[in-house]
N, C-alpha and C positions, 0 to 999 in steps of 0.2 A: 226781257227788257221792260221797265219801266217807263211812264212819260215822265218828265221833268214837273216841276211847281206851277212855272210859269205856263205851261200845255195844257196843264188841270185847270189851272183858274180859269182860264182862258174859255177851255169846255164847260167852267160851272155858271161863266158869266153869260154865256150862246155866243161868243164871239173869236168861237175856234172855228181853222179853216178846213183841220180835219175831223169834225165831230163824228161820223161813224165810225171811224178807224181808233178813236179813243174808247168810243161807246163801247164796243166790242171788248175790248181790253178790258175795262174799267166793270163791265158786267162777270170776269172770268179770275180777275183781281181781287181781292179782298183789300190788298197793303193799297190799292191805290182808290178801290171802293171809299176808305175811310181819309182819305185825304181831299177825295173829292166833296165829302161830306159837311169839310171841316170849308171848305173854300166856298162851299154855297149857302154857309154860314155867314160867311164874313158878306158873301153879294148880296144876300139877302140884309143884312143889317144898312149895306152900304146905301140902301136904294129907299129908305125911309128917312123921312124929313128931318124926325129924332133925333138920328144920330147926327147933324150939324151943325143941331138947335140948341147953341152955348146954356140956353137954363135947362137945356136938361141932359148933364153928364155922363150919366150911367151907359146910354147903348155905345157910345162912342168910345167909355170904358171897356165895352162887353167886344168892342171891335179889335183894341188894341190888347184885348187879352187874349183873344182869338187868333191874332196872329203871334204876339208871343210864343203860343204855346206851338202854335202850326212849325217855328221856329226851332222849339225847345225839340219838337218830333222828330224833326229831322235830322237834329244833331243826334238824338238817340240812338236811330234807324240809322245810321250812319258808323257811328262809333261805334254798336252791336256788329254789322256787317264787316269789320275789320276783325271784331272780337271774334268772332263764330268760324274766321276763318282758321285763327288760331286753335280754337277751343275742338274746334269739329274733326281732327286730325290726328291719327292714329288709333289706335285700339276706343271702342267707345267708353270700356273702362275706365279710362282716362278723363271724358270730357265731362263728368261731374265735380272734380278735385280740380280742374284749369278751369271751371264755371268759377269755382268759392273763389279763387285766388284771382280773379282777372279783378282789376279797375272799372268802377264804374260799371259792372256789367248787370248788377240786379235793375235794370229799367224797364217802362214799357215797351218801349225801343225794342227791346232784347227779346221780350217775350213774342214779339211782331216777327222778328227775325226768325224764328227761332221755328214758327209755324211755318212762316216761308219758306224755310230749307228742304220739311219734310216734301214736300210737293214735286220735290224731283230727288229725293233720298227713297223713299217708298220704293218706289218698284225695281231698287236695284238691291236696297237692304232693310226688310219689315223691321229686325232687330233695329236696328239704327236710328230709323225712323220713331222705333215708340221710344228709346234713349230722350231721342230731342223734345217730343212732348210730354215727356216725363220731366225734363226741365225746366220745358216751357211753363208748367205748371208748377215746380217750386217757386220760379222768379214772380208769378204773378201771385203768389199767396204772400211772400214776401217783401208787394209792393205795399208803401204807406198810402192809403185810398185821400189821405185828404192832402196828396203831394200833387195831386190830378183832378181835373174835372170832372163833375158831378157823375158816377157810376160808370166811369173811363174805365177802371179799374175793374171793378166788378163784369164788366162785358167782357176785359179779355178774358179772366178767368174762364168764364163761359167757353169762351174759343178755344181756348187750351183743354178744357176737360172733353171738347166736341171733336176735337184734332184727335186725342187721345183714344175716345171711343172709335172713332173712325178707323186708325190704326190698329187695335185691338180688332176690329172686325173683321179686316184685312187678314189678320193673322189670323183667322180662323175661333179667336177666344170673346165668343158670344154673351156668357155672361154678363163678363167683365164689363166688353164692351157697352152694353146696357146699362150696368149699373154709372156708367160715365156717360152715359147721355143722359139720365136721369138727372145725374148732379146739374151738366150744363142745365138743362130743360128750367129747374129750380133759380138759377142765374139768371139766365136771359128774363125768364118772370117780374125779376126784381127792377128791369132797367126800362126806360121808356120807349113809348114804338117797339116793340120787340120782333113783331109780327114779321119780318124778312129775317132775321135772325133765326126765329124760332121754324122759318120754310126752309133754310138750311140745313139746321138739327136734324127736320123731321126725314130730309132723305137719310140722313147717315141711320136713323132710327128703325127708314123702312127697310137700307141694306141687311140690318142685323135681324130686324123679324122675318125681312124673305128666306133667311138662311136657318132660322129656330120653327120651322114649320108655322109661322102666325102669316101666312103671305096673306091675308085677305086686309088684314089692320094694314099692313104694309102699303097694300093696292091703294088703301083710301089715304093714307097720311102722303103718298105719291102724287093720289090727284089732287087734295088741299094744296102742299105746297107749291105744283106746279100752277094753280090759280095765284097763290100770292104770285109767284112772282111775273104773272102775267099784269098783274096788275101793276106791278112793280116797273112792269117796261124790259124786264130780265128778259129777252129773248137767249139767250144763252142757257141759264137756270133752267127755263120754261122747257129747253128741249132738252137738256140733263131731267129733269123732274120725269117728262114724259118717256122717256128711256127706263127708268126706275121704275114705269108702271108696268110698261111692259115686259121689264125681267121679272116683276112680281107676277104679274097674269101666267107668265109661262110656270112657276114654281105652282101654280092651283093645274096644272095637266093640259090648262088652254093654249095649246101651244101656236095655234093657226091663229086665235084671237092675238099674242101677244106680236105674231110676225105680221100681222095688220099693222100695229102701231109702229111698228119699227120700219116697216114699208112707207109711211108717212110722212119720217125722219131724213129719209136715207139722202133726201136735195136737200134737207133745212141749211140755209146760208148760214144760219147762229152758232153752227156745229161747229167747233175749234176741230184741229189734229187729229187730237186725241179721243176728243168723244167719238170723232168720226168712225174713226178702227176700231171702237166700242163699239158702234153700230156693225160695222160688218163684220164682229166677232158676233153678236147679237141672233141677226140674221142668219148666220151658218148654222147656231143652234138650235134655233127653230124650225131651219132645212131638214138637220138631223133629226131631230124628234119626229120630224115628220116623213121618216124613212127618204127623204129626197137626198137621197147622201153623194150625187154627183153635184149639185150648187152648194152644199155645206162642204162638200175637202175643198172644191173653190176660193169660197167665201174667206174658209180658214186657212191656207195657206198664205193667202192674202194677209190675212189678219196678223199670224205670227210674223210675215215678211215685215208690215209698218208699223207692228210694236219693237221691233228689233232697232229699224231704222229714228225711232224716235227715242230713242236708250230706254226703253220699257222691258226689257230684260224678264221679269219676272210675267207680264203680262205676253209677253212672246210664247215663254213655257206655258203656259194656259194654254194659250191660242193650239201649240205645238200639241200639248198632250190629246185635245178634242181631236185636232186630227188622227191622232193616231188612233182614237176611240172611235170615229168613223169610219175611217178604215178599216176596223175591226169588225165593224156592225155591217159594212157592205161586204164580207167577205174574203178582203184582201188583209189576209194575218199575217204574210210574209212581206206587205210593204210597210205594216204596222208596226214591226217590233224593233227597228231602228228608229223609227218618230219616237214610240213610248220608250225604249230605252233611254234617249237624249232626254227624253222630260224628264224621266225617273232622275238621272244623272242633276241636272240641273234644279231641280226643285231641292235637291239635299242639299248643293252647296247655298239655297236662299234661304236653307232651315226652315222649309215648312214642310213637317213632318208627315201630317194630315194629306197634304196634295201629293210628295212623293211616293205614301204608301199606295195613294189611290193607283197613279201613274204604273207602280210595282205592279197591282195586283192586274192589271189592264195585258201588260208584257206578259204576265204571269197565264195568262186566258189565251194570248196569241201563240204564246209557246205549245200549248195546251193544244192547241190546232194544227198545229205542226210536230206535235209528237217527243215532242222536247220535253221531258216530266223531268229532267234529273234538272235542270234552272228553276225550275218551280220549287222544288224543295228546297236550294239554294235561297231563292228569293223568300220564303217563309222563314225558314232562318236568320234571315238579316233583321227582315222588317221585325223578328220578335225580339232581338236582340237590342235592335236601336230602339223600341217601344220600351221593352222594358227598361231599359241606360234612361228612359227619357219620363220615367215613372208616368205614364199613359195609363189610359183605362185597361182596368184590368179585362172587360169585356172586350174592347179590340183583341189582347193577348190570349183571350179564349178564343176567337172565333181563325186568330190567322194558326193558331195548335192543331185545331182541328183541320185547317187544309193540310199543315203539316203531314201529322198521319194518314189522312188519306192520300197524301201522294208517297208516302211511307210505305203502303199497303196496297197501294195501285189502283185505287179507288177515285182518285182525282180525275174530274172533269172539266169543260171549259163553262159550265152552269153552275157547278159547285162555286169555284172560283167568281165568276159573276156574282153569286150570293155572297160570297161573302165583302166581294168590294161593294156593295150597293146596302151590304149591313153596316160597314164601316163609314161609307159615304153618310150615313144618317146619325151618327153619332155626336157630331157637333152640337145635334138639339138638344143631348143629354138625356134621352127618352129613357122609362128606365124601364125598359125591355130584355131581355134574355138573347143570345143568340141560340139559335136550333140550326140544325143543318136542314137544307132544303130538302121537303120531300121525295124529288127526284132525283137524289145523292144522298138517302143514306146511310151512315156505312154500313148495315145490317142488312141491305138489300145486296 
């Protein structure tokens, strides 16, 4: 839910009766971030002598242009939000060819909307979600810049290529995702003030180097922008920023150091929902690395329970599949392999490829502990099957052949199978390393 016009002004003018309950919102908001911006424009003009002073036109002009446009915004934002209900419906196939043909829908308006959807689209469908900033970013390349205020145009751009990488990261495609923070990065540069814009960037920037082996760049662009936006007054940002540093510190082996910081967090009043059960998905992983695996199956049952309850679907399977990889790691294979089955199961129908093999090869280890070899060869068969259909690295498809035959030849262990999920697990960075069979599996021994 949104506040209204007249609740923004109200907060931009200080004579809202609920300013922390907007504050809060308005720091987690973007669509109302830039509405609030646009009203402390107009107080700010309102409250100089200038603008009343008949010989001198121009701020009084600068006022009623101000609201014009705040005007023309919200009719945009408006008419998109009817559109999108239309456009966003059925196959996503679809919602590029009912984009060209709607009315009135190439706006900024549109493209605001457009960003906004993904943010509860995401965690139930990555596909879907990069469809919409794939839009997002035709409409704003397609916007005329001198229809708008001075570099209006050129920021969202930015936002849509930052929406985009974000998403891209999310999916696991690092590159990509990099080369579209770059583009943004090059934007935001162009336009004024950038500096909170550009503290934004840098976490989507440190999620994709935490996950390409560069966590150290990650750690620092984490605590830069969690200064902006300390400065900024972002209490909300400031404790996302600070979260982001501490998943970077655990990715450098510090795992005690990173569940300091997130022990820090765990009362922060600025935490929404969502970051919250972020945080005690956070903390269980750090439980687990740190062998303490009765407070991480805790932590993350919990975890998967209030991603589920907040329709976070995909972020549940996450939660869901660490348990079962705790599970595993304390010993208990036979309470594991119905947790990692349902991840395995559910990560396919979210089509991430990468996380359900992982999930696979997990089940595949517990089997392995229980003496179940003939699922293991099943499950090496699928996973080569859908890799290949899915035109993958051909090095994952070497490395999951060879557990193939070793459990072919009876050779198959639950170490084997750990190497090779943990070779796989590292292939996102695109390293361009060989896979070998682990020393103590191989098959020659």
């Amino acid at each position: 839910m949104h506040f209204d016009d007249d609740a923004l002004f109200r907060y931009a003018e200080g004579t809202s009766a609920n300013t922390e309950e907007i504050e809060t919102h308005v720091s987690a908001c973007g669509q109302c971030s830039n509405r609030v911006g646009g009203h402390r424009a107009v107080v700010d003009a309102l409250r100089t002598a200038e603008t009343w002073n008949d010989d001198v036109p121009a701020p009084r002009q600068f006022v009623l242009d101000v609201v014009a446009f705040a005007a023309r915004a919200k009719q945009e934002e408006a008419h998109a939000r009817t559109l999108c209900d239309e456009i966003l419906s059925g196959p996503s196939s679809w919602w590029p060819q009912r984009l060209r043909k709607a009315e009135n829908a190439y706006t900024a308006g549109m493209v605001k909307e457009l960003l906004e959807r993904i943010r509860t689209m995401l965690e139930t469908s990555p596909a879907a979600a990069l469809q919409v900033t794939a839009l997002a970013i035709d409409v704003a390349h397609a916007l005329d810049v001198t229809s708008y205020p001075c570099d209006y145009v050129v920021k969202l751009r930015a936002q849509a290529f930052r929406d985009h990488a974000y998403v891209l990261s999310f999916m696991g495609r690092y590159p990509d995702a990099l080369d579209f923070a770059d583009r943004a990065k090059r934007l935001f540069e162009q336009v004024p003030l950038p500096e909170y814009d550009l503290a934004r960037l840098a976490l989507v920037r440190a999620s994709i180097l935490r996950c390409t082996d560069r966590a150290p760049e990650a750690i620092k662009l984490a605590r830069e922008a969690a200064e902006t936006f300390r400065r900024y007054g972002d209490t909300a940002r400031w404790s996302s920023a600070r979260m982001w540093e501490g998943a970077c510190i655990f990715e450098t082996g510090r795992a005690e150091d990173a569940l300091a910081v997130f022990n820090t967090l765990e009362g922060e009043a600025s935490l929404d929902s969502v970051s919250r059960v972020r945080l005690i998905n956070s903390i269980a992983v750090c439980h687990r690395q740190l062998s303490q695996f009765e407070p991480a199956a805790i932590y993350l049952k919990r975890a998967a329970e209030e991603f589920a309850l907040l329709g976070m679907e995909t972020e549940a399977t996450r939660s869901r599949s660490s348990l079962g990889q705790t599970l595993l790691a304390a010993g208990h294979a036979r309470e594991a392999i119905p947790v990692l089955r349902q991840a395995w199961r559910e990560f396919d129908q979210f089509d991430l490829v990468a996380d359900a093999a992982l999930a696979a090869l997990q089940l595949a280890e517990a089997m392995l502990h229980i003496g179940n070899a003939a699922e293991v060869a099943a499950i090496s068969r699928d996973l080569i099957a859908r890799f290949t259909a899915a035109g993958m690295t051909s090095r994952a498809i070497t490395a999951l052949s060879f557990l193939r035959e070793a459990v072919a030849i009876g050779q198959a262990t639950p170490s084997l199978v750990r190497h090779v999920h943990d070779f796989m697990r590292e292939l996102p960075a695109e390293r361009p390393r060989l896979f070998a069979p682990h020393p103590a599996d191989s098959l020659g021994e």
